[in-house]
C-alpha beads as a LAMMPS data file, in Angstrom:
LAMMPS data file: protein, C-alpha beads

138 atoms
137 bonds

1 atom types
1 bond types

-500.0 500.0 xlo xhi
-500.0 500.0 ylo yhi
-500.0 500.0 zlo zhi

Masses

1 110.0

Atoms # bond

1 1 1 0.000 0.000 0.000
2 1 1 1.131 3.576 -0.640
3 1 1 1.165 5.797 2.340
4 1 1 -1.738 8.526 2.204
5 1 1 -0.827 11.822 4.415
6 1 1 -3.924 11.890 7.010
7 1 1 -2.705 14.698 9.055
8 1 1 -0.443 17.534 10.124
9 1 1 0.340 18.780 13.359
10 1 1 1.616 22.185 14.666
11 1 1 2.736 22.286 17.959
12 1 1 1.294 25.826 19.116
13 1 1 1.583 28.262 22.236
14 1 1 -1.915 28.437 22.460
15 1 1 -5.000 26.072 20.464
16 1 1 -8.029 27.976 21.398
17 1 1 -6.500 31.337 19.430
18 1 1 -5.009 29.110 16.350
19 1 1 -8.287 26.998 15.960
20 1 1 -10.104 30.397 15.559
21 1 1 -8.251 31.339 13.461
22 1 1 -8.397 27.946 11.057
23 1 1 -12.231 28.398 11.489
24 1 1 -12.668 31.912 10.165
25 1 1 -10.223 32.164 7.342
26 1 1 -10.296 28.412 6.218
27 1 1 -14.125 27.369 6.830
28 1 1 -12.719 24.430 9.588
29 1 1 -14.527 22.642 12.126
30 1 1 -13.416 21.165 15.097
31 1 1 -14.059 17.382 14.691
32 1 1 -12.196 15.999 18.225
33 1 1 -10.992 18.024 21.197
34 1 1 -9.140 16.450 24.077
35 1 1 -6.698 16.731 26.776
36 1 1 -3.311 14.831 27.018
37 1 1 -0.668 15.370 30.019
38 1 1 -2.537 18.603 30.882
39 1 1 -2.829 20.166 27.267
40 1 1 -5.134 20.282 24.927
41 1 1 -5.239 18.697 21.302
42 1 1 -7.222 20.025 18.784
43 1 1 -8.563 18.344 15.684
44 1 1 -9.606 20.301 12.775
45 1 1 -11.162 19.106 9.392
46 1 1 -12.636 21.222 6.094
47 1 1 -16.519 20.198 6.028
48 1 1 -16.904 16.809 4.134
49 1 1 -13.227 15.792 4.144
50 1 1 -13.274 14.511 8.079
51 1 1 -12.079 11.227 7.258
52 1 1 -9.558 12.459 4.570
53 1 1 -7.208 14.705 6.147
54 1 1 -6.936 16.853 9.211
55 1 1 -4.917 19.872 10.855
56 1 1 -3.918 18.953 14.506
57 1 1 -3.003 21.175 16.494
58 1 1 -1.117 20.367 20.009
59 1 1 -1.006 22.930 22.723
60 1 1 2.142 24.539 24.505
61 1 1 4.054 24.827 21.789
62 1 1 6.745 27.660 20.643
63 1 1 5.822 30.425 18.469
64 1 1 6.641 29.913 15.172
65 1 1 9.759 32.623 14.178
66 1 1 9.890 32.308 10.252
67 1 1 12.452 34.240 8.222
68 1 1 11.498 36.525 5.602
69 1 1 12.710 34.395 2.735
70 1 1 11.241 30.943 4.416
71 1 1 8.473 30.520 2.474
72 1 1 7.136 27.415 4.110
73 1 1 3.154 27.665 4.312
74 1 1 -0.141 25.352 4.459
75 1 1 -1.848 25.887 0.782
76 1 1 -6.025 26.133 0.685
77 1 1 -7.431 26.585 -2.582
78 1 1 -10.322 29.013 -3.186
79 1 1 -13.111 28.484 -5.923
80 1 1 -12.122 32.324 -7.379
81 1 1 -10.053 34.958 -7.485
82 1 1 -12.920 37.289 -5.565
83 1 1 -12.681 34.661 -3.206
84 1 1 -8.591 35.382 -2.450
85 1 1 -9.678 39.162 -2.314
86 1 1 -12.096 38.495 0.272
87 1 1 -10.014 36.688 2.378
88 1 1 -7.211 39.003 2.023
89 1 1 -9.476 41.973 3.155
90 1 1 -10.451 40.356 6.021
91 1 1 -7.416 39.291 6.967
92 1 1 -5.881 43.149 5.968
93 1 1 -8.744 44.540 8.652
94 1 1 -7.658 42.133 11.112
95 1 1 -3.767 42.971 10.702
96 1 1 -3.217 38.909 9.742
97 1 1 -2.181 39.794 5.926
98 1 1 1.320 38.914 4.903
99 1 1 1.764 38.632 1.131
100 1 1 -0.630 41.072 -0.414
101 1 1 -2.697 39.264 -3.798
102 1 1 -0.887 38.757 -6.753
103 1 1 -1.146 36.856 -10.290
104 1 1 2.164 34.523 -10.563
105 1 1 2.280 32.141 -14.061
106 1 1 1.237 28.514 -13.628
107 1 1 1.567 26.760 -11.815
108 1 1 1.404 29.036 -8.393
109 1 1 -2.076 31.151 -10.042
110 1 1 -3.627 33.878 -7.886
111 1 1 -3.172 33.888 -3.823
112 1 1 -2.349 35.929 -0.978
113 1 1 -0.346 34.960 2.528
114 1 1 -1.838 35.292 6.168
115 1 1 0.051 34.198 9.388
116 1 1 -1.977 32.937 11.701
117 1 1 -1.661 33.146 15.198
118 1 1 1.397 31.359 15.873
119 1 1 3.237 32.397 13.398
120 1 1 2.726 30.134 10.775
121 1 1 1.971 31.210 7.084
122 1 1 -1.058 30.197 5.422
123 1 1 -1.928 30.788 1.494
124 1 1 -5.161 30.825 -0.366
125 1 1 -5.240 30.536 -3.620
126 1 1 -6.797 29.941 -6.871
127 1 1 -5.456 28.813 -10.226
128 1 1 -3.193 25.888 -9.016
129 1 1 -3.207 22.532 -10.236
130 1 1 -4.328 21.367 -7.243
131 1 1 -7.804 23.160 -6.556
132 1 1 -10.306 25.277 -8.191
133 1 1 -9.509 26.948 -11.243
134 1 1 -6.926 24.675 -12.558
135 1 1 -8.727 22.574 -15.095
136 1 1 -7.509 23.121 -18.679
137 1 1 -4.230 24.297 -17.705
138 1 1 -0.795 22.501 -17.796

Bonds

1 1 1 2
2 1 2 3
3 1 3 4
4 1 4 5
5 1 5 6
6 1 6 7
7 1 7 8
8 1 8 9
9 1 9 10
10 1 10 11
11 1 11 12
12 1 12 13
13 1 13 14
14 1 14 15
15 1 15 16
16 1 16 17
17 1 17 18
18 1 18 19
19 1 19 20
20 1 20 21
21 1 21 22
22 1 22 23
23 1 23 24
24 1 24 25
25 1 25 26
26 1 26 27
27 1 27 28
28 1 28 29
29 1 29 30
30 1 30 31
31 1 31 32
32 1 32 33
33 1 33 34
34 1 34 35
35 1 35 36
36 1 36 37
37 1 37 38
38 1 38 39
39 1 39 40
40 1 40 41
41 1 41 42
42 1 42 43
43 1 43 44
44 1 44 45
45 1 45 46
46 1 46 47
47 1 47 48
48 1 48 49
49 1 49 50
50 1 50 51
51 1 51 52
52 1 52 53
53 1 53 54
54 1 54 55
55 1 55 56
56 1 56 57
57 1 57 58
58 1 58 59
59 1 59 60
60 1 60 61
61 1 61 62
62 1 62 63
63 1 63 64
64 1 64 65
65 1 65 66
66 1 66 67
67 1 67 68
68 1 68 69
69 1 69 70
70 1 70 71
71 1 71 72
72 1 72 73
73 1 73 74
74 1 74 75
75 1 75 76
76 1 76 77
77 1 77 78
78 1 78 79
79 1 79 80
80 1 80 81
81 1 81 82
82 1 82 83
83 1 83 84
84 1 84 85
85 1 85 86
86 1 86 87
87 1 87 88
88 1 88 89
89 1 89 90
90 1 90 91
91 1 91 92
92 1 92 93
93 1 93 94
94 1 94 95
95 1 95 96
96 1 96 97
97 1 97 98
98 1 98 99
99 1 99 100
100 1 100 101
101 1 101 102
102 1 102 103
103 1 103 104
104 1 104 105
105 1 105 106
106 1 106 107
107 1 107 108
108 1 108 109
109 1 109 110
110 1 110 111
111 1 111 112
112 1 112 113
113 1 113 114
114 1 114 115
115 1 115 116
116 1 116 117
117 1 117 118
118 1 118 119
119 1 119 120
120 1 120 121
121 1 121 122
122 1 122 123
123 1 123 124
124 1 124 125
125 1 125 126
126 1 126 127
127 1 127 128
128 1 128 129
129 1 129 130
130 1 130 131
131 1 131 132
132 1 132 133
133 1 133 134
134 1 134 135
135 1 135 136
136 1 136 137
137 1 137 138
């Protein structure tokens, strides 16, 4: 059998904060919540994809320092461009906007960068090969 990835998990100062985060910007849902040795561990899924992959996060963790030029980030993809430019003005109002929205050639498409609580980045985009918007192209 090939491996499938099922999960990653971010070890974060503080869950509560970070799964609000997840919740408002990426449309998650908690889907398990529990305490181990005195911290909590949260489970979060995207709505129909429960048993597919999920974002863990573990509580007590550092906060994430990333350098300018580390571009490490978790990827969503959007169904449309207006859909980046939403996201990106909410996240501008709430002072959570990194990387501004911007057309790149295929494959990277149309996105914009938010760090969430923690520290870490996360991108939305559309126009990738591997969500919305990327049929046709190659």
């Amino acid at each position: 059998m090939t491996p499938n990835m099922t999960h990653l998990a971010l070890h974060v100062a503080d869950c509560d904060i970070c799964a609000q985060f997840y919740l408002v910007y990426c449309g998650m849902k908690v889907i398990h919540r529990r305490q181990k040795r005195g911290k909590q561990v949260v489970w979060l899924a995207e709505p129909n994809r429960e048993q597919e992959f999920v974002l863990v996060l573990l509580d007590g963790g550092p906060y994430h320092q990333q350098a300018d030029l580390d571009f490490s980030h978790l990827g969503f993809a959007v169904a449309t461009k207006e859909e980046v430019d939403r996201i990106a003005e909410l996240a501008r109002n709430n002072g959570d906007l990194v990387w501004e929205p911007r057309q790149e050639p295929y494959p990277v498409g149309y996105y914009c960068g938010l760090k969430d609580p923690n520290g870490n980045m996360v991108e939305f985009s559309y126009g990738q090969p591997l969500g919305p918007g990327s049929e046709g192209q190659s």
